[in-house]
C-alpha positions as CSV (number, residue, x, y, z in Angstrom):
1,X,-15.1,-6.8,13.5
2,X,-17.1,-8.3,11.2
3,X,-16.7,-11.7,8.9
4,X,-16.9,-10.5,5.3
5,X,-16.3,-14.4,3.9
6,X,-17.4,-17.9,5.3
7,X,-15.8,-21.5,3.9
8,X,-12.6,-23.5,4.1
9,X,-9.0,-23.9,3.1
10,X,-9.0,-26.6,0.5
11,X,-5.9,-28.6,0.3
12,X,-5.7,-32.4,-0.9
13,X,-8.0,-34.5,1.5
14,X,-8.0,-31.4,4.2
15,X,-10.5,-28.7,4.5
16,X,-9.6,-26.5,7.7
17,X,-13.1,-24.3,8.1
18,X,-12.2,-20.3,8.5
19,X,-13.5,-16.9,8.8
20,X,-12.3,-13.7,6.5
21,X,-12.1,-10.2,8.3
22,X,-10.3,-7.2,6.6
23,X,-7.2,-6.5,8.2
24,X,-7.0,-3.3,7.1
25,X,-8.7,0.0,7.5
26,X,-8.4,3.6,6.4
27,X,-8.0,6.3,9.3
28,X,-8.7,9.0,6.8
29,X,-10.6,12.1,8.1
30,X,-14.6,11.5,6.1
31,X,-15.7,14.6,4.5
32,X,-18.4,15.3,3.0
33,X,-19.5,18.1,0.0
34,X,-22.1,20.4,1.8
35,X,-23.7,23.8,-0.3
36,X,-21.6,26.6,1.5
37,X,-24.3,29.0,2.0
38,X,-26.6,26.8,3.7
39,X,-24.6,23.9,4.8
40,X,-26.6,21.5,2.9
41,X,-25.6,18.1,1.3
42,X,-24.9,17.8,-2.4
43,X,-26.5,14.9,-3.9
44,X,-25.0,13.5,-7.2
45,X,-27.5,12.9,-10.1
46,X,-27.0,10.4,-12.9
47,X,-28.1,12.4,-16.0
48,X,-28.2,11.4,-19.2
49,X,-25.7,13.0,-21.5
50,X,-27.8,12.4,-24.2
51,X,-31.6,13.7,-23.7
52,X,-30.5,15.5,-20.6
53,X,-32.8,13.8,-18.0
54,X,-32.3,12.7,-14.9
55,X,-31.8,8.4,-15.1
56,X,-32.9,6.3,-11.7
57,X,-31.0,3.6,-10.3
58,X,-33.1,0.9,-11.7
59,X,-32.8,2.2,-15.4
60,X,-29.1,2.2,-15.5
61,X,-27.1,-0.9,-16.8
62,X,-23.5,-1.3,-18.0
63,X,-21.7,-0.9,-21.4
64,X,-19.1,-1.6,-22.5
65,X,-16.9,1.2,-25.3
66,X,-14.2,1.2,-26.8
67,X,-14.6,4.2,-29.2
68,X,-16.0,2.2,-32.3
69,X,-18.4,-0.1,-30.7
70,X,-20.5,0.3,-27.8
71,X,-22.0,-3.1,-26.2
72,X,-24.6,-2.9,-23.6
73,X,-24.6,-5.9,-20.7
74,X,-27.4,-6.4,-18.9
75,X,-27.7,-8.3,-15.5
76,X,-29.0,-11.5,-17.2
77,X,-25.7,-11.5,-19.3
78,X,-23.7,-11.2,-15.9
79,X,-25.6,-14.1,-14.6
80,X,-24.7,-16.1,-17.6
81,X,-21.5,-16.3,-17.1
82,X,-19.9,-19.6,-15.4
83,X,-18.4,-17.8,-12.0
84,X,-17.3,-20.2,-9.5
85,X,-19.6,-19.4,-6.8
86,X,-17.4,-21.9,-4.3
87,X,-17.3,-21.4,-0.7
88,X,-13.7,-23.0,-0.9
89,X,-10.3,-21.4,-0.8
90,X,-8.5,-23.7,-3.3
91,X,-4.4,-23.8,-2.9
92,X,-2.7,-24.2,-6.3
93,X,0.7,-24.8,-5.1
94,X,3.4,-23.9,-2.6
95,X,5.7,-21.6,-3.4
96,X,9.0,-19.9,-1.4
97,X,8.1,-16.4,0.3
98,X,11.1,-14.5,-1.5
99,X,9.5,-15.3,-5.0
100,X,6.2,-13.5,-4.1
101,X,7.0,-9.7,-5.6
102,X,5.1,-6.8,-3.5
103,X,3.9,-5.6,-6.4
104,X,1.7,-8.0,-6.7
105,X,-0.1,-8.0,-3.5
106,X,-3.4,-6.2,-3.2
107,X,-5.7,-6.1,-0.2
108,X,-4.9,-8.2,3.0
109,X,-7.4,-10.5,4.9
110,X,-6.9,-12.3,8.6
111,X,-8.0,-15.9,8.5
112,X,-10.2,-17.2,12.2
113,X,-10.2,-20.8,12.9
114,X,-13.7,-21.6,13.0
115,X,-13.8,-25.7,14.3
116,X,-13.9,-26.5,17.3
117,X,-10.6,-28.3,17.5
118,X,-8.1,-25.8,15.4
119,X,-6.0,-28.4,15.0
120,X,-6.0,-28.3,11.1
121,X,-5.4,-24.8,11.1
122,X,-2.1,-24.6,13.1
123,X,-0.7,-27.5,11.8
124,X,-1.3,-25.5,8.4
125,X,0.2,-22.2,10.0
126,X,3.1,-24.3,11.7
127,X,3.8,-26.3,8.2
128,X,4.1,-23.1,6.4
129,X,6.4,-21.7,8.8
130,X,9.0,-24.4,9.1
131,X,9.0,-24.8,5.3
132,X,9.2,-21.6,4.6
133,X,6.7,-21.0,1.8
134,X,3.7,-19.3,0.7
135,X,0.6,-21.2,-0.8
136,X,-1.1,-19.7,-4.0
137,X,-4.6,-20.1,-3.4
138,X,-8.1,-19.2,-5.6
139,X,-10.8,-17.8,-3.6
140,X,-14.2,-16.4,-5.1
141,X,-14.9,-12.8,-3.6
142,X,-18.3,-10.9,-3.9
143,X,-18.9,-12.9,-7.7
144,X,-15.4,-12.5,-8.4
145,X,-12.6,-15.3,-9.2
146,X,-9.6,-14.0,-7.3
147,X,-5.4,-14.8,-7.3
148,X,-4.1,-15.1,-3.7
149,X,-1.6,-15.8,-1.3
150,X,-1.7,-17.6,1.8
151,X,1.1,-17.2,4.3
152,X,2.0,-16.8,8.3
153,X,1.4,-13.6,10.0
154,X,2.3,-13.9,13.4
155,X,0.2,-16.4,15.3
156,X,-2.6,-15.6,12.4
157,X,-3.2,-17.1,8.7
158,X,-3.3,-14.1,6.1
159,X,-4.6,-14.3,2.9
160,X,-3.3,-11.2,0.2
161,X,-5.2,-11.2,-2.9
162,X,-2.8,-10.7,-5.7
163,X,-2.8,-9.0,-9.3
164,X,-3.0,-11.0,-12.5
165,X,0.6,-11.1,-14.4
166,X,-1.4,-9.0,-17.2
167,X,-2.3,-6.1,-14.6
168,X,1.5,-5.6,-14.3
169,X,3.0,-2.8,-16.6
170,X,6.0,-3.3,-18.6
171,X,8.2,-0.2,-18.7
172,X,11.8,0.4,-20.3
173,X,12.5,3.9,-19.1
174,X,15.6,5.3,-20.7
175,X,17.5,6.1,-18.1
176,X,17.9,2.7,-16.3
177,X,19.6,1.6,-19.7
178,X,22.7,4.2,-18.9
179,X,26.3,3.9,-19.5
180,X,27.0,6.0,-16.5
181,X,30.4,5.0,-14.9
182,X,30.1,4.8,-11.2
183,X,33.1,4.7,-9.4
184,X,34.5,2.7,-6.1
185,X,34.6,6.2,-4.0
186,X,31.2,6.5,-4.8
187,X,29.5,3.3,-4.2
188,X,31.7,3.2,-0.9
189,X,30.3,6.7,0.3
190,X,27.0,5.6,-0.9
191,X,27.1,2.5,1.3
192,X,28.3,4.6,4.4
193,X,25.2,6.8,4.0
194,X,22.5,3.5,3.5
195,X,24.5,2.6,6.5
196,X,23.9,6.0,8.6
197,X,20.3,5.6,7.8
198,X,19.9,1.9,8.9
199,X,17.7,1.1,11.2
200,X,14.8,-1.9,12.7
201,X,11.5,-1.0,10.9
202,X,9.3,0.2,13.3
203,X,6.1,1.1,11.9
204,X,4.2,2.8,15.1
205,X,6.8,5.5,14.8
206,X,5.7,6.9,12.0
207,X,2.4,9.1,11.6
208,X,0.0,10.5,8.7
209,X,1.1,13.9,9.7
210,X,-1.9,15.4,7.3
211,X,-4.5,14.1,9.2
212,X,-3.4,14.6,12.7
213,X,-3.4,18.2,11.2
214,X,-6.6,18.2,9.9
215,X,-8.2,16.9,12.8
216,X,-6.5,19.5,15.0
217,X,-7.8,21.6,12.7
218,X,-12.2,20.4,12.6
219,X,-11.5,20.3,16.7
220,X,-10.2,23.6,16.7
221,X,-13.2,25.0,14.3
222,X,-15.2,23.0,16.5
223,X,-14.5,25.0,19.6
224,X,-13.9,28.8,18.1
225,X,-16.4,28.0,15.0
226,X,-15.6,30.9,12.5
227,X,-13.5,33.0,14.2
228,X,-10.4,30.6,14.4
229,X,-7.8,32.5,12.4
230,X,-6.2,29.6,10.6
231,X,-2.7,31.3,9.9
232,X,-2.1,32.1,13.6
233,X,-3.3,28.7,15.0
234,X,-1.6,26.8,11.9
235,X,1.6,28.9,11.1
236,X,4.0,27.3,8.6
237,X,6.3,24.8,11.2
238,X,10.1,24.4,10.5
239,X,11.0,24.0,7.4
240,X,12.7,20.9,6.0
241,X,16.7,21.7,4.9
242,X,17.3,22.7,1.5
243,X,19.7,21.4,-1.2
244,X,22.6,23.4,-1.1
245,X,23.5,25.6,-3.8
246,X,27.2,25.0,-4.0
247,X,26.7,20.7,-4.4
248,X,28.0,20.4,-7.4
249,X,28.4,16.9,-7.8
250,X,27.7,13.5,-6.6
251,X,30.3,13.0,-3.8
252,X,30.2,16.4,-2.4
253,X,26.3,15.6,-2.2
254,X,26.8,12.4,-0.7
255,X,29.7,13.3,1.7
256,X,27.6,16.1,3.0
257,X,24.6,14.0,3.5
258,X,26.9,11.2,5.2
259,X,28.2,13.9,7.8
260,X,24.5,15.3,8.4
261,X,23.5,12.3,9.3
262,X,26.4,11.4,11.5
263,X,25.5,14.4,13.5
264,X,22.1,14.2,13.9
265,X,22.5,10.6,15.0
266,X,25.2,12.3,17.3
267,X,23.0,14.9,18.9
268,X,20.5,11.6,20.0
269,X,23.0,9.6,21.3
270,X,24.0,12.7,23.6
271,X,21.0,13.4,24.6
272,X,20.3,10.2,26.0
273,X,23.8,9.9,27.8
274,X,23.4,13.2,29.1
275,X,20.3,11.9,31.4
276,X,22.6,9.9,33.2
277,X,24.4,11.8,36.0
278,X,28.0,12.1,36.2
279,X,28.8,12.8,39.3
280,X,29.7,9.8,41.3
281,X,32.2,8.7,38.4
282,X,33.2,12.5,38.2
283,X,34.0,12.5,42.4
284,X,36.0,9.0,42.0
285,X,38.0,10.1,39.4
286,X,38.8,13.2,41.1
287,X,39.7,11.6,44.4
288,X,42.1,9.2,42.4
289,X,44.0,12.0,40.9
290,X,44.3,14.3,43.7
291,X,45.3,11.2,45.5
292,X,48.0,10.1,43.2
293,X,49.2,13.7,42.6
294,X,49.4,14.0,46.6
295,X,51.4,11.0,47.5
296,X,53.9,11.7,44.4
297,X,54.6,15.5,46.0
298,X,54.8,14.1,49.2
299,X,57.4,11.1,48.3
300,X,59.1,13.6,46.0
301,X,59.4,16.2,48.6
302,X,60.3,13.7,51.2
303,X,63.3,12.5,49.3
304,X,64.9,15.9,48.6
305,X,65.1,16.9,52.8
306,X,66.7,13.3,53.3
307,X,69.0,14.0,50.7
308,X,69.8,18.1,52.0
309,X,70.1,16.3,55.4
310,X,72.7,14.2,54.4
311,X,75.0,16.8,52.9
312,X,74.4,19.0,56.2
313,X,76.1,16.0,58.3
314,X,78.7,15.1,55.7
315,X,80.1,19.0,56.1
316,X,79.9,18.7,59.9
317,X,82.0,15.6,60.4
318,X,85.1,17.8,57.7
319,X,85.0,20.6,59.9
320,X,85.0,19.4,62.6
């Protein structure tokens, strides 16, 4: 993994010295656009819409339209401008984590200690953790001024860059504005069916289904080459359930989705008490009951021939 950064967290009279890596990456299939007779790549051209001919790289600059005006920016106006071309990551302030809105994060970068005695850093990390709070930091990326966070991933630093306030849309859909009652029965059988659901986030047990496809599929063309018949080695797989047609209204939806869920959670508990074997509790069980049942018959039946045998020698003792 590579550094894509070099500088220091900025912070009064402390500067602890860091590293930036991504920490993400895509694990998307790369494809490429070939000619499909001959297998050849396509290679885009920049052509000019206007005289038709075919523009290089080094005669290309920016503009800027806006349907009225068209103003062209060269690389000497770029270089004008007063970026902040400062190895620093700057913190602005401290802030609590629950007033940082996900809709503001961008892309996510792991911070390396890069002193020789750390020291700086995890008192940083450890500070930020006890407190509870997320540092909004300034940090200039490839030319650009960017908004970020700085907060505690695990035993790491992690710095998010965020979106400005005026990259965030403001939207009044029409529908969020409803009058709609909503009764107690249905916000009590829409709690039991959040609650069905619930679960610990576990992110490794979820996969990009499309691409584990399509890579069974380029190994599969790999191996047969042309002759794969894609229907027969790809068949449509189960299909998900369907809406019923007889829901006809909000409770009967959410009390049928309530009881799916009940029993699918059902079927995996059973299946994992199933594995253990019942036999040893099966056997005790039985040996109890047939050993209560047997001493019962056998002090029941015991009692009955005392009592006949007391009769017997009751009538002996009148006759005679």
């Amino acid at each position: 993994m590579r550094a894509i950064w070099t500088g220091s967290i900025a912070f009064g009279l402390v500067n602890v010295p860091v590293k930036l890596y991504s920490a993400t990456e895509s694990h998307d299939v790369r494809m490429h656009q070939v000619h499909e007779k001959d297998g050849g790549r396509i290679r885009n051209q920049h052509r000019c819409q206007e005289c038709g001919k075919v523009v290089d790289f080094d005669s290309i600059v920016k503009a800027y339209d806006d349907g009225d005006h068209r103003v062209i920016v060269t690389d000497e106006d770029f270089e004008a401008l007063p970026a902040d071309d400062s190895d620093d990551i700057d913190v602005l302030q401290f802030v609590p984590n629950d007033q940082i809105d996900p809709i503001m994060l961008e892309k996510s970068y792991f911070l390396e200690p890069t002193s020789k005695t750390p020291k700086a850093y995890l008192l940083l990390r450890q500070t930020l953790e006890d407190t509870d709070r997320t540092a909004i930091v300034k940090i200039t990326l490839r030319t650009r001024t960017r908004l970020a966070t700085l907060r505690v991933c695990g035993k790491l630093l992690m710095l998010q860059t965020l979106r400005w306030a005026d990259e965030i849309r403001e939207v009044d859909f029409k529908g969020v504005n409803s009058r709609a009652k909503i009764s107690d029965k249905e916000l009590e059988m829409s709690a039991e069916l959040v609650d069905s659901y619930s679960e610990d986030f576990a992110p490794e047990e979820f996969t990009d289904d499309y691409q584990e496809e399509l890579r069974k599929l380029i190994d599969a063309k790999i191996d047969q080459g042309e002759s794969l018949d894609v229907e027969e080695a790809f068949g449509e797989g189960e299909e998900g359930e369907e809406p019923s047609g007889d829901v006809i209204d909000l409770m009967e939806a959410l009390r049928k989705s309530v009881d799916s869920s009940r029993s699918k959670k059902g079927k995996k508990s059973s299946g994992k008490s199933s594995s253990k074997s019942p036999g040893k509790s099966s056997s005790k069980s039985s040996s109890k009951s047939s050993g209560k049942s047997s001493s019962k018959s056998s002090g029941k039946s015991s009692e009955k021939s005392s009592k006949s045998s007391s009769k017997t020698s009751e009538k002996k003792k009148r006759t005679g």
